[in-house]
N, C-alpha and C positions, 0 to 999 in steps of 0.2 A: 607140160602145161606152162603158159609164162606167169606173169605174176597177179597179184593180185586186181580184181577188176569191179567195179561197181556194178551193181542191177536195178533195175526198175521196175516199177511198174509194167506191166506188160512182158518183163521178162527179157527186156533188150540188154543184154549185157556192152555195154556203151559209155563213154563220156558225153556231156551236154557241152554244147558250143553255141553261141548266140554270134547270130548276126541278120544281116536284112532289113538294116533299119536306120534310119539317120537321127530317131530321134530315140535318145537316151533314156526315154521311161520306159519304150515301146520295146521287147523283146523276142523274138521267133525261137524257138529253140530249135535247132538240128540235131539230129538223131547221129550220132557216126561214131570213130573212134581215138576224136579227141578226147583228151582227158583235160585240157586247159581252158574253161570258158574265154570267151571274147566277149566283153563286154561295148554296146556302142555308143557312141557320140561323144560322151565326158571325159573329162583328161584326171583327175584326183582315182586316185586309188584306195581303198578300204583295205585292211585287212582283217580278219578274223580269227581267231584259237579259239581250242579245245580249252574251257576254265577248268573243269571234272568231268569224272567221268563215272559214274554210279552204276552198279550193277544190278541187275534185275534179278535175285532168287540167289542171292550173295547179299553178306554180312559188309564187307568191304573189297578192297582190292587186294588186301592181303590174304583174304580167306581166297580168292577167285586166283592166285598166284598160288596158294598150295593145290589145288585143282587139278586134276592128272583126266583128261578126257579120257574116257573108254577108247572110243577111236577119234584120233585129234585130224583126221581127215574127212572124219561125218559129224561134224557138230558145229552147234550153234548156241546164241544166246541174245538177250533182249539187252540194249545198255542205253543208258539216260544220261545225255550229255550236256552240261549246261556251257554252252558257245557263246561269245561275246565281240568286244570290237580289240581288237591287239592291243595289250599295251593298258588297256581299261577296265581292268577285272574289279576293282574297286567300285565301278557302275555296274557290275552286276552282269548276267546273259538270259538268255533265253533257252530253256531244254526242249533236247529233240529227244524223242525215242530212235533207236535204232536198231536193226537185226543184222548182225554179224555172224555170217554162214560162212562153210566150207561148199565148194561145188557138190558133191556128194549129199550135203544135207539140204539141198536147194529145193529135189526132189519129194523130200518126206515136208518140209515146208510145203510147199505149194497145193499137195494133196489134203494137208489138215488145212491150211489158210487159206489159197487160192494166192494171187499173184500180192504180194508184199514190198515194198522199195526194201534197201537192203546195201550193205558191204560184204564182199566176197574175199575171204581169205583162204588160202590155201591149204593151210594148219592152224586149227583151231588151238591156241593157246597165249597166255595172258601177253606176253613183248610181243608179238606178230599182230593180237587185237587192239592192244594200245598204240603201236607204230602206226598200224594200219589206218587205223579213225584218224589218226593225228595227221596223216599224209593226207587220207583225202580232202578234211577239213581244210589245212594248209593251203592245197592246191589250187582253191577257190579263188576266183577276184571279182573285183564290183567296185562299182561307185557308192554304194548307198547300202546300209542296212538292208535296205527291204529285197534288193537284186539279190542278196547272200542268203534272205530268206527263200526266196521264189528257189535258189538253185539247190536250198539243203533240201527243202520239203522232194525235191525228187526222187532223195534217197532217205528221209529221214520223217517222222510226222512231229510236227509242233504242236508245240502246246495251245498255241493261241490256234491253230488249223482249224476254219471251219467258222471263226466266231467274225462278226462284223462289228469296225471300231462305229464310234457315234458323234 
C-alpha cells in the first residue's frame, strides 16, 4: 500500500486541484490524484500551519502518546485542530474537526457514519497522526484565507461551516 492519502466526502480517495478559471475568486475543483492545489489568477501566496492540535476522548497529547492501539492498523480518532496564517499564531486560527483513519477502519466508519471527509493514515499512532495532519495541512496553497478555508472544509469541518456572515 503507498502512503498515506486523503478522503472525502463521497469517498474519492484523491488530492484537490483547482483550475479552469482566469478569475481568482472563481474556483473548479478537479477530482484526480494530485495532492498540490493550483490555485488561479493571483500571484501572493498564503501560507497556513497547524497552531494545535487537541484530541477528542484524550486528556492531552501526552495521555494520546502513551496510547498503544489494539490494532494500530484498524483505528481512528476525532482531532480538533486550531490552523491559522504562518508565522501569525499570535492572531489566533480557526478549528477544524477532523477524523484520522487507517484504511481498515474506513470501513466500520462509514457503516456507523455514512461517508465522512477524513485523513488516512496507514498506522494509527501518535508521530504518524501528527506528521500526517501537519503534512497535509502544509501542503495546501492560496491566495487568501478563504481559498485555504474552501480547501480544508473538504477534508475537515469548520467551525464557523454552515453559518452566514452579515
Amino acid at each position: 500500500m503507498g502512503g498515506p492519502e486523503r478522503f472525502f466526502r463521497g469517498g474519492a480517495a484523491a488530492g484537490v486541484c483547482y483550475s479552469g478559471s482566469t478569475d481568482s475568486t472563481v474556483l473548479q475543483p478537479i477530482w484526480g490524484k494530485s495532492m498540490t492545489p493550483r490555485p488561479c489568477g493571483a500571484t501572493r501566496i498564503v501560507e497556513v500551519e497547524v497552531q494545535q492540535i487537541d484530541l477528542n476522548g484524550f486528556l492531552d497529547w501526552e495521555e494520546f502518546s502513551l496510547y498503544k492501539s489494539p490494532d494500530p492498523y484498524d483505528d481512528f480518532a476525532w482531532f480538533t485542530l486550531t490552523i491559522g496564517v504562518k508565522g501569525e499564531k499570535e492572531k489566533g486560527g480557526n478549528n477544524f474537526q477532523v477524523l484520522v483513519a487507517t484504511p481498515k477502519a474506513i470501513s466500520r466508519i462509514k457503516s456507523q457514519h455514512g461517508e465522512v471527509p477524513g485523513i488516512i493514515v496507514n498506522h494509527f499512532d501518535p508521530d504518524t497522526v501528527n506528521d500526517e495532519i501537519r503534512r497535509v495541512v502544509s501542503s495546501l496553497q492560496g491566495h487568501s484565507w478563504e481559498q485555504f478555508v474552501d480547501q480544508l472544509c473538504q477534508i475537515m469541518h469548520w467551525e464557523y461551516e454552515g453559518m452566514s456572515g452579515g
